[in-house]
MARDORO-826143 format. One record per residue: residue number from 0; residue in three letters; x, y, z of N, C-alpha, C in turn. Coordinates in steps of 0.2 Angstrom, whole numbers, plus 5000, padded with zeros to 4 digits. Layout:
residues N
<pt nr="NUM" rest="ALA" n_c1="X" n_c2="Y" n_c3="Z" ca_c1="X" ca_c2="Y" ca_c3="Z" c_c1="X" c_c2="Y" c_c3="Z"/>
...
This chain:
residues 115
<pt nr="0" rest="UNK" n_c1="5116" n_c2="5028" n_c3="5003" ca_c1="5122" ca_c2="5027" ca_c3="5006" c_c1="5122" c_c2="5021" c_c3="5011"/>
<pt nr="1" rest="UNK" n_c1="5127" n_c2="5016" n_c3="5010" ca_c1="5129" ca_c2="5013" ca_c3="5014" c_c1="5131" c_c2="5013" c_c3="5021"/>
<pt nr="2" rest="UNK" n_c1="5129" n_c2="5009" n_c3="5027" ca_c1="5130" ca_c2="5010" ca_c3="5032" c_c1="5136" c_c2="5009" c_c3="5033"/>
<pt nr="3" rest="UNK" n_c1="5137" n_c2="5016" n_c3="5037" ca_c1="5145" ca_c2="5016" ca_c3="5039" c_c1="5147" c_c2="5011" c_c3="5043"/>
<pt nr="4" rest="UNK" n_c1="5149" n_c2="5011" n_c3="5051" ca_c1="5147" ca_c2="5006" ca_c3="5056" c_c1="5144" c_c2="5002" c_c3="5059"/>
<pt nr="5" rest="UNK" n_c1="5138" n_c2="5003" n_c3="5061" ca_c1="5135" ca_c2="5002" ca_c3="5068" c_c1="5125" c_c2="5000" c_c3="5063"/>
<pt nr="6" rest="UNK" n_c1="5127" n_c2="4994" n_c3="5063" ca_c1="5119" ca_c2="4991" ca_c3="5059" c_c1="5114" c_c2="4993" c_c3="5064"/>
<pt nr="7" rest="UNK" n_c1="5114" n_c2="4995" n_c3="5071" ca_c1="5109" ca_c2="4999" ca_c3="5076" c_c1="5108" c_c2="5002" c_c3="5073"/>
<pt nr="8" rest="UNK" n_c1="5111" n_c2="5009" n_c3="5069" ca_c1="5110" ca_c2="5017" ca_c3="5067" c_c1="5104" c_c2="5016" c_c3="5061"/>
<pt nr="9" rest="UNK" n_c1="5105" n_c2="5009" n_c3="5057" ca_c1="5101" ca_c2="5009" ca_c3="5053" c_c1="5095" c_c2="5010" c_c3="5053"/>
<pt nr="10" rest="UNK" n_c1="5089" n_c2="5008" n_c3="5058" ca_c1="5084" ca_c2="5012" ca_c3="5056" c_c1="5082" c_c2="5018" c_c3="5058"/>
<pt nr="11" rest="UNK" n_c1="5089" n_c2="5022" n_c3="5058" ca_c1="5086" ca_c2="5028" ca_c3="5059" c_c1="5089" c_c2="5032" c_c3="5052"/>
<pt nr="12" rest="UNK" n_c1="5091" n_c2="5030" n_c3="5049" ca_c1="5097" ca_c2="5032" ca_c3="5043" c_c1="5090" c_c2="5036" c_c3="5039"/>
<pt nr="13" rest="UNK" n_c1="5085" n_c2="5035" n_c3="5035" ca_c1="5082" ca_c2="5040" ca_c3="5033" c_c1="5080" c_c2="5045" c_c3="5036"/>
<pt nr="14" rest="UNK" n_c1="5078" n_c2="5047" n_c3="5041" ca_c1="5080" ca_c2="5052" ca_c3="5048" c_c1="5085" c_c2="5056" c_c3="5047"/>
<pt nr="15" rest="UNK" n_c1="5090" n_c2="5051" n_c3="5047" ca_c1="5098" ca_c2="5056" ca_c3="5047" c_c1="5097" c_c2="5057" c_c3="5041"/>
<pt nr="16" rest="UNK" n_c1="5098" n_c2="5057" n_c3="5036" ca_c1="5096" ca_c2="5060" ca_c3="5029" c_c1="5091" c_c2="5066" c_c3="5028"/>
<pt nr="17" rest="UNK" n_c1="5088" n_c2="5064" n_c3="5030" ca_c1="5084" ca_c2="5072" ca_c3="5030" c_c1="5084" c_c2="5075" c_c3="5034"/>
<pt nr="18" rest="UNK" n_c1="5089" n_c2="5075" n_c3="5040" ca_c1="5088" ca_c2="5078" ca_c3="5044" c_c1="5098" c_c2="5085" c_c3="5040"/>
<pt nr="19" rest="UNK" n_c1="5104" n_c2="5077" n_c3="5035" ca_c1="5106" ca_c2="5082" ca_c3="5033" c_c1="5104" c_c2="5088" c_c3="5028"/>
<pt nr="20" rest="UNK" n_c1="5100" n_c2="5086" n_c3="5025" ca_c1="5098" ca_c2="5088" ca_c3="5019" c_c1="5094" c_c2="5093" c_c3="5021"/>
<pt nr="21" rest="UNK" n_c1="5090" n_c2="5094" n_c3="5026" ca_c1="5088" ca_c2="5101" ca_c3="5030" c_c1="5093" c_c2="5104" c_c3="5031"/>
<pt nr="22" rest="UNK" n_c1="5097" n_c2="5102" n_c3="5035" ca_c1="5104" ca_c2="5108" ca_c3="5037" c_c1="5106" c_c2="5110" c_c3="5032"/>
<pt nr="23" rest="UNK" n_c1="5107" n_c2="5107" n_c3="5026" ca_c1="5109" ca_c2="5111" ca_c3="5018" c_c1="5108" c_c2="5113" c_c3="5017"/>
<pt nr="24" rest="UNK" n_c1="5099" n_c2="5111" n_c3="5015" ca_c1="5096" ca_c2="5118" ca_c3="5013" c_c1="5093" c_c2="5125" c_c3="5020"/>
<pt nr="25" rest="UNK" n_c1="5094" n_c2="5124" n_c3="5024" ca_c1="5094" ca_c2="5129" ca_c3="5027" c_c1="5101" c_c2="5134" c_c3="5029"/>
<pt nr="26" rest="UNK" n_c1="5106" n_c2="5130" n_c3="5028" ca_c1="5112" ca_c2="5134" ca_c3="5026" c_c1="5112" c_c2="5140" c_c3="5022"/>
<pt nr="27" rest="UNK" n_c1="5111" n_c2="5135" n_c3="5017" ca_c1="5110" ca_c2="5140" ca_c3="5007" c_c1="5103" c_c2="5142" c_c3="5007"/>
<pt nr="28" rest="UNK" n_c1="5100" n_c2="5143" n_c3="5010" ca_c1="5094" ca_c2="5147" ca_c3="5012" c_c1="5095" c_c2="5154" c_c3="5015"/>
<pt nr="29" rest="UNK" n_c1="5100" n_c2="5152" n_c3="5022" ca_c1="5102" ca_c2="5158" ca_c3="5025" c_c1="5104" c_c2="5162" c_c3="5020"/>
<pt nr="30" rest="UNK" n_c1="5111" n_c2="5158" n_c3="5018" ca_c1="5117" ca_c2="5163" ca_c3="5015" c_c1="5112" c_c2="5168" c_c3="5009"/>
<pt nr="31" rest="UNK" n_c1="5109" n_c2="5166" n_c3="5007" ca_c1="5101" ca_c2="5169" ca_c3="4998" c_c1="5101" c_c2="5173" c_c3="5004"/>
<pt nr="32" rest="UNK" n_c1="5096" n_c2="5172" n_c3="5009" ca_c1="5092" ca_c2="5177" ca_c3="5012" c_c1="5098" c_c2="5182" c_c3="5014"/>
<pt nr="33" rest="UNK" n_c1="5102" n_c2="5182" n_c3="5014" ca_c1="5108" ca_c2="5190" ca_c3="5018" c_c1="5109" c_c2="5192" c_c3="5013"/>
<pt nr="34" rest="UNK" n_c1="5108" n_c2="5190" n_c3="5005" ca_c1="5110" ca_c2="5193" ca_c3="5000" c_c1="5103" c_c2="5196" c_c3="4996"/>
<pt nr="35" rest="UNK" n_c1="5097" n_c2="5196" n_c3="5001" ca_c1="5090" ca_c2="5197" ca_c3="4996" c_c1="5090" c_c2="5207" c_c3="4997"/>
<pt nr="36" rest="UNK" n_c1="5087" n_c2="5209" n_c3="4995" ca_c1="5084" ca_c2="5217" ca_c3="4996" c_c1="5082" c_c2="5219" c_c3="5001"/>
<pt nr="37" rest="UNK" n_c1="5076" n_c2="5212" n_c3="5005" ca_c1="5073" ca_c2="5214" ca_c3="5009" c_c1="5074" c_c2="5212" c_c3="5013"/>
<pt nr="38" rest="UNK" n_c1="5080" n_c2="5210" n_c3="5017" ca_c1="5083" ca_c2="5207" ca_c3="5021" c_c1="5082" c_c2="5209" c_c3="5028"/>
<pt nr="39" rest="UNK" n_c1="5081" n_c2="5215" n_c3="5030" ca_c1="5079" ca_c2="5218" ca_c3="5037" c_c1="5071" c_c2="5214" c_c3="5038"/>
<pt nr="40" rest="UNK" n_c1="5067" n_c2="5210" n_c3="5030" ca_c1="5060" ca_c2="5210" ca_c3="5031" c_c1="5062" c_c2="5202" c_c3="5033"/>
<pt nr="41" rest="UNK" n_c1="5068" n_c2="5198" n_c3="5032" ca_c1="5070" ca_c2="5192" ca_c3="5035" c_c1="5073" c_c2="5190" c_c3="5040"/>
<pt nr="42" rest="UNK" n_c1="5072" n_c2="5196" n_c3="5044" ca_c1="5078" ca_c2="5195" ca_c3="5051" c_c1="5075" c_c2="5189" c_c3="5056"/>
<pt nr="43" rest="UNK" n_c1="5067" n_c2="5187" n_c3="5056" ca_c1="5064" ca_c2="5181" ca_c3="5062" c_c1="5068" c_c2="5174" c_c3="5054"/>
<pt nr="44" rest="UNK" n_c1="5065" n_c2="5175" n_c3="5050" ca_c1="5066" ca_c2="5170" ca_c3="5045" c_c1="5073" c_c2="5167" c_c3="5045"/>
<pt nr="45" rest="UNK" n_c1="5079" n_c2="5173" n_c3="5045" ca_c1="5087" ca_c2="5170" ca_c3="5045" c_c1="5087" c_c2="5166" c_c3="5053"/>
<pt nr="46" rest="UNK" n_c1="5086" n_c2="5170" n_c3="5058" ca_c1="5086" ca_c2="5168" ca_c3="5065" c_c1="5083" c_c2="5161" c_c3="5066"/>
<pt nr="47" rest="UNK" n_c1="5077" n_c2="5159" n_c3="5062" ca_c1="5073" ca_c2="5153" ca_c3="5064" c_c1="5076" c_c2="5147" c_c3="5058"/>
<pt nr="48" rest="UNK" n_c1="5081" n_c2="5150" n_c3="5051" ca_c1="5084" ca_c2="5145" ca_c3="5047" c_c1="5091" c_c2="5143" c_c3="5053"/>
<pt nr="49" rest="UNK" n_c1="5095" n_c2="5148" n_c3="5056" ca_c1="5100" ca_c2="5147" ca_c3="5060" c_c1="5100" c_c2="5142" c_c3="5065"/>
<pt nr="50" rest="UNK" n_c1="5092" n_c2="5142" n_c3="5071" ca_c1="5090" ca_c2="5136" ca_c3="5072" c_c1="5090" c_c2="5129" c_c3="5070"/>
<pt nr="51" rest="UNK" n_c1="5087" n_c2="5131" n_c3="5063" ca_c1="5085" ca_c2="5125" ca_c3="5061" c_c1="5091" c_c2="5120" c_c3="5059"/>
<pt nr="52" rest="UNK" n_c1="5096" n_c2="5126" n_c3="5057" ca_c1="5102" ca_c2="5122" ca_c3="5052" c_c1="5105" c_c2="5119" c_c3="5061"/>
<pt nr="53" rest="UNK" n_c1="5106" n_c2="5122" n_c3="5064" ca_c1="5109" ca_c2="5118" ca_c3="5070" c_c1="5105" c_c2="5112" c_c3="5072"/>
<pt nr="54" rest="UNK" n_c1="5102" n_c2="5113" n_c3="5074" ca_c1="5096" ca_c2="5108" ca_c3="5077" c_c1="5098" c_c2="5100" c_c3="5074"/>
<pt nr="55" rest="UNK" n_c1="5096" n_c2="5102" n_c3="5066" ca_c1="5095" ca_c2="5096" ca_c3="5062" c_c1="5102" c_c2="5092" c_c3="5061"/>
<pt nr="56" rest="UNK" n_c1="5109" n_c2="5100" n_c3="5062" ca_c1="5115" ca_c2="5095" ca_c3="5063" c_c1="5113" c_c2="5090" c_c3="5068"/>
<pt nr="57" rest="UNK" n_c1="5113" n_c2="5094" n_c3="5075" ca_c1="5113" ca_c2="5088" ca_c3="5080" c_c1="5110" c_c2="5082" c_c3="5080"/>
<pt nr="58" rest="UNK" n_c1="5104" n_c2="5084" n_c3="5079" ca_c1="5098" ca_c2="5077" ca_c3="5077" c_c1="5101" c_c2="5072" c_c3="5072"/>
<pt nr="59" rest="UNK" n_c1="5106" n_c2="5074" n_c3="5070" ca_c1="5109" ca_c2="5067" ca_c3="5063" c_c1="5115" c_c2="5067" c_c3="5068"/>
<pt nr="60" rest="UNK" n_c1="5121" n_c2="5069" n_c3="5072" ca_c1="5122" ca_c2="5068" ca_c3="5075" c_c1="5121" c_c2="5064" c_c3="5081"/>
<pt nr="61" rest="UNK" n_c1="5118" n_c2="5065" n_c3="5085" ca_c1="5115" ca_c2="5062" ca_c3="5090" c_c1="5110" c_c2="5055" c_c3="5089"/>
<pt nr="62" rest="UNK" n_c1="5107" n_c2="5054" n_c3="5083" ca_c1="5105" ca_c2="5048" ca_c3="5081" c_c1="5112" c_c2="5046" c_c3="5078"/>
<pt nr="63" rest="UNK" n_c1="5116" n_c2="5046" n_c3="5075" ca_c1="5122" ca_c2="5042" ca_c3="5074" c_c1="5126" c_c2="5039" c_c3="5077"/>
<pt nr="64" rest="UNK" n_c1="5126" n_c2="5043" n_c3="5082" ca_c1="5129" ca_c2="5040" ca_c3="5090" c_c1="5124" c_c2="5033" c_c3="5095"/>
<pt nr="65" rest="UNK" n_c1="5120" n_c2="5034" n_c3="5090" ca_c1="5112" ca_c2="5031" ca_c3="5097" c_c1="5112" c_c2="5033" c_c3="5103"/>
<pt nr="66" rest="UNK" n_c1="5110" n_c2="5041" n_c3="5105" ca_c1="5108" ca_c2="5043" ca_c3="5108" c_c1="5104" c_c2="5040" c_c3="5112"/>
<pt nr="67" rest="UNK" n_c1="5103" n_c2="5038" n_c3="5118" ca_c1="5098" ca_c2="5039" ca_c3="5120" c_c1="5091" c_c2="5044" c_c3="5123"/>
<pt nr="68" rest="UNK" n_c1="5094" n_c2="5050" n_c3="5120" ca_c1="5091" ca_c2="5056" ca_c3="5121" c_c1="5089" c_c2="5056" c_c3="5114"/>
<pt nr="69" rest="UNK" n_c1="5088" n_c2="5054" n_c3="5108" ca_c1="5088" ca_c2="5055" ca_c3="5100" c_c1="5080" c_c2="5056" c_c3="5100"/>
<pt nr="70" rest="UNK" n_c1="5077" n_c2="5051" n_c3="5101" ca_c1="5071" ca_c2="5054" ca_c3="5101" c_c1="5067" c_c2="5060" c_c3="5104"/>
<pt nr="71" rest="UNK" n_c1="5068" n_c2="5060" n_c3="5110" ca_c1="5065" ca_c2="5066" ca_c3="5112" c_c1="5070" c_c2="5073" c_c3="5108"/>
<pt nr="72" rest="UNK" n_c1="5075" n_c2="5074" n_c3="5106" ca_c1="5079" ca_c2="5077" ca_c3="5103" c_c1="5074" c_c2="5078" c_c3="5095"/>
<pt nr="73" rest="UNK" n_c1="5073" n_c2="5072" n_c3="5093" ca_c1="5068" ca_c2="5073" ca_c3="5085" c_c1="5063" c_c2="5077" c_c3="5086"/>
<pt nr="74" rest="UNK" n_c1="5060" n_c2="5075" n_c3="5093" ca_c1="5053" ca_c2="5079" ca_c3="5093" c_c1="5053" c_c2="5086" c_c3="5092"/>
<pt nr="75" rest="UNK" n_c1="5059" n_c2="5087" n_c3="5096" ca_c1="5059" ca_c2="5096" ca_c3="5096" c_c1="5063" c_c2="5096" c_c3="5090"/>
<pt nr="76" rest="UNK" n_c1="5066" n_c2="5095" n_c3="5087" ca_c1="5068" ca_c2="5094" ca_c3="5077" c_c1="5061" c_c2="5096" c_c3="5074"/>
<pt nr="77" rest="UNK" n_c1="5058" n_c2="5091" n_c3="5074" ca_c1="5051" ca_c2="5092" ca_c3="5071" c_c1="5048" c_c2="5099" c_c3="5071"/>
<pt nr="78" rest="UNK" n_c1="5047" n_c2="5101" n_c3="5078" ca_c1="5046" ca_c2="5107" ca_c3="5080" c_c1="5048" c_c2="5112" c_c3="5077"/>
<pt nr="79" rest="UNK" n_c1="5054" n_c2="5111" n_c3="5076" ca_c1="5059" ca_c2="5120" ca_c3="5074" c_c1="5060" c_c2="5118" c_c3="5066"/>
<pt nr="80" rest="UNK" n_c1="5057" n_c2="5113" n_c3="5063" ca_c1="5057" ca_c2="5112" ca_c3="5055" c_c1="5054" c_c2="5116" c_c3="5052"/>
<pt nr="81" rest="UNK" n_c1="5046" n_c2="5112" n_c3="5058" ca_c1="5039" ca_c2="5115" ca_c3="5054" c_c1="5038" c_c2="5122" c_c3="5055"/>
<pt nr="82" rest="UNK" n_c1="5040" n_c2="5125" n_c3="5059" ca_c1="5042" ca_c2="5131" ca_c3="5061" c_c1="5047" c_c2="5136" c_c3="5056"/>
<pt nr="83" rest="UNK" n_c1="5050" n_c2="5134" n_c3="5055" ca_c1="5056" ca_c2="5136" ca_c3="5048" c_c1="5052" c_c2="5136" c_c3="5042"/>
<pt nr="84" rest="UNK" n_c1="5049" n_c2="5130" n_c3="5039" ca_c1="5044" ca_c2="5129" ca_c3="5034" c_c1="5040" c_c2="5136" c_c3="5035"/>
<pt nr="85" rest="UNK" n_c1="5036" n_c2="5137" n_c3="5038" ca_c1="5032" ca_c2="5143" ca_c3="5040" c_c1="5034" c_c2="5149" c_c3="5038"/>
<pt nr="86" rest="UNK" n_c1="5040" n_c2="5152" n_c3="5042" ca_c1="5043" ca_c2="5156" ca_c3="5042" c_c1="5045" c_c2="5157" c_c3="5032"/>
<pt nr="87" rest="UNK" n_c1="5049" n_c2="5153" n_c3="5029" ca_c1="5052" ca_c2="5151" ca_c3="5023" c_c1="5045" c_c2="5152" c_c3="5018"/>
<pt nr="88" rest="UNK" n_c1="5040" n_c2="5149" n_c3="5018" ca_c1="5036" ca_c2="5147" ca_c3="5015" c_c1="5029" c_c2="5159" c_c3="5014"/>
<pt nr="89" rest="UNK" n_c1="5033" n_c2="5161" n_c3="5021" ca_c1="5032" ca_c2="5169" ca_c3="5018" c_c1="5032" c_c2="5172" c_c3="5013"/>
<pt nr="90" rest="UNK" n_c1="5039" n_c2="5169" n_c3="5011" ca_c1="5044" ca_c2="5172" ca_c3="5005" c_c1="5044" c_c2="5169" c_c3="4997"/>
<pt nr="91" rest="UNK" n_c1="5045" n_c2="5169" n_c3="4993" ca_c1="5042" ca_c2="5168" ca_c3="4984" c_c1="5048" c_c2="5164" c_c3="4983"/>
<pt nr="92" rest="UNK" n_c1="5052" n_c2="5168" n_c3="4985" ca_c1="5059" ca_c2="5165" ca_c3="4980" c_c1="5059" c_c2="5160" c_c3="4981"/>
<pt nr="93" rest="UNK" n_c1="5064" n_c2="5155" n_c3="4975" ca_c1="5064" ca_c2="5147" ca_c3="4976" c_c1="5067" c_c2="5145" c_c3="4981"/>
<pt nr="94" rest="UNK" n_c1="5074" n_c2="5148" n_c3="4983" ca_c1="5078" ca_c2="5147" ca_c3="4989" c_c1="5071" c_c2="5145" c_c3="4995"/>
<pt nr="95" rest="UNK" n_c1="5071" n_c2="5149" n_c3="4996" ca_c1="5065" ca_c2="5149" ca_c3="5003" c_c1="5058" c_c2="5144" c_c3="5005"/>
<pt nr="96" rest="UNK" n_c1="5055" n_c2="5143" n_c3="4996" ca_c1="5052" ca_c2="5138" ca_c3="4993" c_c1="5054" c_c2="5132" c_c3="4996"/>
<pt nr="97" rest="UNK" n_c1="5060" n_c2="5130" n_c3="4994" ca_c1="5064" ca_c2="5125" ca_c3="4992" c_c1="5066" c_c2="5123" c_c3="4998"/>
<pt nr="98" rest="UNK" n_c1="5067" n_c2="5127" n_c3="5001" ca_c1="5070" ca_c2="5124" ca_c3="5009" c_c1="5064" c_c2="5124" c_c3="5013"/>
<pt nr="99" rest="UNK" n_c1="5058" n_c2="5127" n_c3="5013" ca_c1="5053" ca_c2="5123" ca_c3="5014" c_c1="5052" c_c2="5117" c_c3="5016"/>
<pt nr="100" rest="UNK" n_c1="5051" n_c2="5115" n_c3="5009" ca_c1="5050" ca_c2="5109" ca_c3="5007" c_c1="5054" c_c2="5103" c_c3="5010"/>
<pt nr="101" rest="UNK" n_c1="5063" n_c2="5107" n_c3="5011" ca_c1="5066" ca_c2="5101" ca_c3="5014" c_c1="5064" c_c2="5099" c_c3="5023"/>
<pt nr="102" rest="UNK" n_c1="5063" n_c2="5107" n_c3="5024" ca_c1="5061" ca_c2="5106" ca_c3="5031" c_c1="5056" c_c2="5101" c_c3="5034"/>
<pt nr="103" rest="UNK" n_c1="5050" n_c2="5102" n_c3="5029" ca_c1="5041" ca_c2="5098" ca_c3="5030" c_c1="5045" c_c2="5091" c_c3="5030"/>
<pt nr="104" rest="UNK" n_c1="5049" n_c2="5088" n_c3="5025" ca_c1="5051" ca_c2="5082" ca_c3="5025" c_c1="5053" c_c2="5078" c_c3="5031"/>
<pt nr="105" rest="UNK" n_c1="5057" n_c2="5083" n_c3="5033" ca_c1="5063" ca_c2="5082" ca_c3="5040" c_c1="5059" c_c2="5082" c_c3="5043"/>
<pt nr="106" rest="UNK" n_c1="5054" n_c2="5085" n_c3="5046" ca_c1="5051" ca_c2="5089" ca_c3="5052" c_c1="5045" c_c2="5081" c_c3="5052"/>
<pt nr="107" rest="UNK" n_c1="5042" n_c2="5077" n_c3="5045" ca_c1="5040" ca_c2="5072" ca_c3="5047" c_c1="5043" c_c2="5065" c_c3="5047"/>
<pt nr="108" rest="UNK" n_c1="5050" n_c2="5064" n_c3="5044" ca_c1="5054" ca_c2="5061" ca_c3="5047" c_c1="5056" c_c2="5059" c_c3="5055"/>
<pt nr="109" rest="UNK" n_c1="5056" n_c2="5066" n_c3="5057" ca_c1="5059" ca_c2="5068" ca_c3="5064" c_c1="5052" c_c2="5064" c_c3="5068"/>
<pt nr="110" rest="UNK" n_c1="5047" n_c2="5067" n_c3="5066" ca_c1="5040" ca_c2="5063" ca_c3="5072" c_c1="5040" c_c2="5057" c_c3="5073"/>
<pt nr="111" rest="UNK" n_c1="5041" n_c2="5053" n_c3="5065" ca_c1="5040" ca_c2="5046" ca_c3="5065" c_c1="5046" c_c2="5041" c_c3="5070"/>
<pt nr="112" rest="UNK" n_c1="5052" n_c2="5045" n_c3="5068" ca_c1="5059" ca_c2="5042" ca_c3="5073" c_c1="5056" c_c2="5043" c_c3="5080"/>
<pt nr="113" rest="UNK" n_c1="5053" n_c2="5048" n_c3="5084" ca_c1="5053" ca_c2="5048" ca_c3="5089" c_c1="5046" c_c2="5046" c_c3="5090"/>
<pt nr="114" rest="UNK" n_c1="5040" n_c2="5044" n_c3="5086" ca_c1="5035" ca_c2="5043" ca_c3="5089" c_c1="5037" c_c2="5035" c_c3="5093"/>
């Protein structure tokens, strides 16, 4: 995508990219898991995607704006990713797999913005 505004936001734009695309797939991760059998066994897992999906809004928010709160804001992103991934990575299904996956992305995207 092309830079909407503000050529500062640039280098954090792969950041904010994975940081939407965590929130999506933790979104559609949730909505799978309330519709799975074993759902009372994914009650810490939906609670720690509902985290995750907020958080990573903010993080692409608040980097958009250039925050100067952004990077200490990444670190703890990073944090409640890798934590999601964990939680997600319990479960078989692909959903859960899959958003895994998006999280570990984000969650190293998120270190490198704030290191």
């Amino acid at each position: 995508m092309a830079n909407v505004v503000d050529s500062s936001v640039q280098q954090f734009q792969t950041c904010i990219d994975a940081c939407n695309k965590c929130m999506q797939a933790c979104e559609e991760c949730l909505t799978s898991c309330l519709k799975e059998t074993d759902v009372q066994a994914r009650v810490h897992c939906i609670n720690t995607l509902r985290d995750c999906a907020d958080i990573c809004a903010m993080a692409s928010q608040w980097m958009s704006r250039g925050s100067m709160y952004a990077k200490q804001f990444c670190q703890l992103c990073a944090t409640i990713c890798d934590d999601c991934a964990t939680e997600c990575e319990k479960f078989q299904d692909a959903h859960c797999q899959e958003c895994a996956k998006f999280c570990r992305q984000c969650a190293e995207e998120c270190r490198k913005m704030a290191g």
